[in-house]
C-alpha positions, 0 to 999 in steps of 0.5 A: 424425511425433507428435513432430515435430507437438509440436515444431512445436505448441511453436515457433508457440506460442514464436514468436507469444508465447503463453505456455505456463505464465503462473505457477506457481499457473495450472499447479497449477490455481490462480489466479494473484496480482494485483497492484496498484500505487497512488500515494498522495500525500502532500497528499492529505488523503483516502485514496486508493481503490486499487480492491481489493476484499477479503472476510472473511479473504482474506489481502493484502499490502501492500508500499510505498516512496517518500519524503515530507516533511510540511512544506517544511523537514522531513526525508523518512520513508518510509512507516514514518514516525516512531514516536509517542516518535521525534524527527524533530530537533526534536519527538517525533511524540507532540507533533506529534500531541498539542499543544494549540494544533493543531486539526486532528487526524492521520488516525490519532492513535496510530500513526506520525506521517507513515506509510502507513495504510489501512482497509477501506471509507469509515469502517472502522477505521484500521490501520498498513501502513508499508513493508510488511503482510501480513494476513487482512482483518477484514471485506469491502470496499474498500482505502483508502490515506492519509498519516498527517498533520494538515496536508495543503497544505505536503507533497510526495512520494509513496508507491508502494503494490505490493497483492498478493491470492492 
């Protein structure tokens, strides 16, 4: 009778779709991963807020696709973009970032030309995400998302941004 009073426990569960482990790390005990996905588009000229918030040294990882052209004529970069010393066809990212008759400056000069970038909070440091990122967060705060560029109104597309926190 016990067994039989499982076994129909079990099967009203399976029927009524309640699950009976949601992941591996609620069945140790543990919470499980969040996920988020946010689309970061590439005329944008501000970062994009992804509505996660990190503490000191929580690990998060950042894993991003799409493609996005910085002028109406340009190749598309994903969201490595290009390296500083890197022709796109005609120009280094380095000239691009660096000529003298430019006013506007890139989100963040240095790092790849036409990239993914994030920082932590409103005004914290700039850092490289590219395709994919895994690391401890240095402070507290919300996670921002941006396309590296210096003119925004001639770009198209977008990067799919997947932020993954233990």
């Amino acid at each position: 009778m016990l067994k039989r009073g499982w076994w129909y426990l079990i099967a009203g569960l399976a029927i009524t779709g309640v699950p009976v482990v949601t992941s591996v790390a609620e069945a140790a005990g543990g919470a499980a991963a969040a996920t988020t996905t946010v689309t970061i588009n590439a005329n944008n000229p501000s970062f994009t807020d992804t509505g996660v918030d990190l503490t000191l040294n929580e690990s998060f990882s950042i894993t991003a696709t799409g493609k996005a052209k910085w002028t109406h004529t340009s190749p598309s970069t994903g969201p490595n973009g290009y390296r500083f010393s890197q022709s796109n066809g005609t120009r280094t990212c380095g000239y691009d970032q660096y000529h003298p008759f430019e006013v506007p400056s890139f989100l963040a000069p240095g790092l790849n030309c036409w990239s993914l970038v994030g920082r932590i909070g409103t005004t914290g440091v700039i850092f490289s995400v590219g395709a994919s990122l895994t690391m401890p967060a240095p402070y507290s705060g919300e996670l921002y998302l941006a396309f590296n560029d210096d003119y925004y109104p001639n770009n198209s597309g977008d990067f799919v941004a997947m932020i993954t926190v233990p």
